[in-house]
N, C-alpha and C positions, 0 to 999 in steps of 0.2 A: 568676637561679636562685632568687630570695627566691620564685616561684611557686610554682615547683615544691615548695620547701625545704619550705614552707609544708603542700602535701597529702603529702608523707610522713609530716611532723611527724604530723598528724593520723590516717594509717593507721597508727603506730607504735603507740599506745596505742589502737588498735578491735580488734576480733576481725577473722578473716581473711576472711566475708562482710562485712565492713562495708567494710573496706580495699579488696575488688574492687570496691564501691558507689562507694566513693568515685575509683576510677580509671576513669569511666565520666565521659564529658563532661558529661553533665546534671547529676551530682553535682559536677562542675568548676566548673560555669556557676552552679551554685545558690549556691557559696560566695561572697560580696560581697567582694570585694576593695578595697583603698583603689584608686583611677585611679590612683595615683606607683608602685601592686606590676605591676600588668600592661600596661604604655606599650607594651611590647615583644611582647605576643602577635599582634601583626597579621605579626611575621616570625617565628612559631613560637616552638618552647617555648624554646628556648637564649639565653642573656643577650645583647644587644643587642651586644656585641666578640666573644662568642665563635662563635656559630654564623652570621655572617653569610654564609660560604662558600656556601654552601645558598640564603641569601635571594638575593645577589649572580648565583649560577646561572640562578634561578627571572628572573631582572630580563633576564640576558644571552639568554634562550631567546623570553623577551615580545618584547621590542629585535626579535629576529631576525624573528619570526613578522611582528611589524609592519614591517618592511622587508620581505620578502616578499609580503606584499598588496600593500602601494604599488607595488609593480614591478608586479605583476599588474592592476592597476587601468589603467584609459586616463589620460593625463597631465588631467588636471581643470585648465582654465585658467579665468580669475577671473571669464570671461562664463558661464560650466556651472553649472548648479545641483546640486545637492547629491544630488538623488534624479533616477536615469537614468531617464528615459522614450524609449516606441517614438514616433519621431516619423513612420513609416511605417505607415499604417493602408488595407488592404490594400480598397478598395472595389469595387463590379462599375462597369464599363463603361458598362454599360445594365441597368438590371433589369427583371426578368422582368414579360412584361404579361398577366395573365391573359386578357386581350379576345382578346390577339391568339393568345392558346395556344388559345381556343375556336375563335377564326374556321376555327385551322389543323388542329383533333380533327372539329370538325362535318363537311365533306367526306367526311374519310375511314370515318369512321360511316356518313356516307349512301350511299355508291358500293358499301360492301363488305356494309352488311346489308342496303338497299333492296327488295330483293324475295326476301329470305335466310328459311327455313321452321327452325323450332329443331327441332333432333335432342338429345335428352341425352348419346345417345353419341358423336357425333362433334363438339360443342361446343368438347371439353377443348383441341383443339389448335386448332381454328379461333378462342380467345378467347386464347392466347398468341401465334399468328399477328397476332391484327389489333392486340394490343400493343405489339407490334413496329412495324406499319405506323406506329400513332399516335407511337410514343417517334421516328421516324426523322423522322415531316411537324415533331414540336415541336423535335427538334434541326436543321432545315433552317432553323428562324429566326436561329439564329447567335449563343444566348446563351452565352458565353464562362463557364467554370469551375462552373458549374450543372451538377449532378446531375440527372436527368433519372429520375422513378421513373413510372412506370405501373401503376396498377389499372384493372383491365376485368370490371364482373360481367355474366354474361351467363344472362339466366334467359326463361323463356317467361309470355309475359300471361295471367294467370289472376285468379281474382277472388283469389287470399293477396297478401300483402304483404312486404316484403323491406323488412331493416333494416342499412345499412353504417355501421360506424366507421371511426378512425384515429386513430393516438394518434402525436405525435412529437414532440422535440425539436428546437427551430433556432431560427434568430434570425428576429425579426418584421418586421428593416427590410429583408431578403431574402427570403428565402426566402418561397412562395408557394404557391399551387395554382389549379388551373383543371378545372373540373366541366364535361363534357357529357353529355346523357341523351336516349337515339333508341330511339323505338319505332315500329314498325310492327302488324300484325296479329296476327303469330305472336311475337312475341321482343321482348325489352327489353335494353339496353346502358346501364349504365353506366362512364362511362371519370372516373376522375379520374387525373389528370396532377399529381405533388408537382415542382417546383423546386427544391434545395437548394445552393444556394453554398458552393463548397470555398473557402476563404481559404487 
């Protein structure tokens, strides 16, 4: 109580803005104490016999809280290290081989536009058609939890020039792509085929 006793003392003779200054923790913290007046603030403001009810609560609720993790936790025996790790790391089977995703796109480019004349209007469906074909011959190779996307542009040979991107996210030790590109006379294909491994 000498703490406390101590910032009354001192609000007793301030004026009544001083006194709220002074009951404000910064103005608490700024007064220097000897170390032998505040031993006792680490368990609040009450003298070290009288309000320990309070500390002793705060102590029995910690107690608890840490008995309740430890049940929750997996029993840690002396071989387990300290920081849990996935020791399951989820990898493909076979990964994807771009050679072989052209070998199996080129065919079907050749069969279905080989002697094919481009129309602008009747394009639109015959280029998600033959998307389709391509996504079916690249899923017949049997790559296991691979996403399987298909882009197919489909434009007529002229002297312009045609510019495609792609922009993606995925991982580089998977995930893949495989380019094919069939022109004839009249029409240009390009097919690119993405890969992507679901984990």
């Amino acid at each position: 109580m000498l703490t406390l006793g101590l910032a009354e003392a001192k609000m007793g003779s301030c004026s009544f803005g001083e006194a709220e200054r002074l009951k404000k923790p910064s103005s608490l913290e700024a007064m220097r104490l000897p170390r032998s007046w505040c031993g006792h603030l680490s368990q609040g403001w009450a003298p070290p016999g009288g309000g320990s009810e309070l500390h002793r609560s705060k102590e029995k609720r910690r107690e608890k809280a840490e008995r309740l993790s430890q049940r929750k936790r997996p029993n840690a025996g002396p071989s387990s290290s300290s920081s849990a790790t996935n020791l399951y790391v989820p990898r493909a089977a076979r990964t994807f081989s771009a050679e072989e995703a052209r070998a199996a796109i080129r065919p079907v480019l050749e069969a279905r536009l080989k002697d094919a004349k481009y129309e602008p209007h009747g394009s639109a469906l015959a280029v998600v058609e033959l998307a389709e074909c391509v996504k079916k011959a690249v899923k017949a190779l049997g790559y296991e939890r691979y996403k399987i996307v298909c882009y197919l542009a489909l434009g007529a040979t002229t002297s312009s020039g045609l510019c495609c991107s792609s922009r993606a996210v995925w991982s580089p030790t998977v995930d893949t792509y495989a380019e094919v590109c069939f022109q004839n006379d009249s029409l240009f294909a390009l097919c690119l085929v993405f890969a992507v491994y679901h984990e």
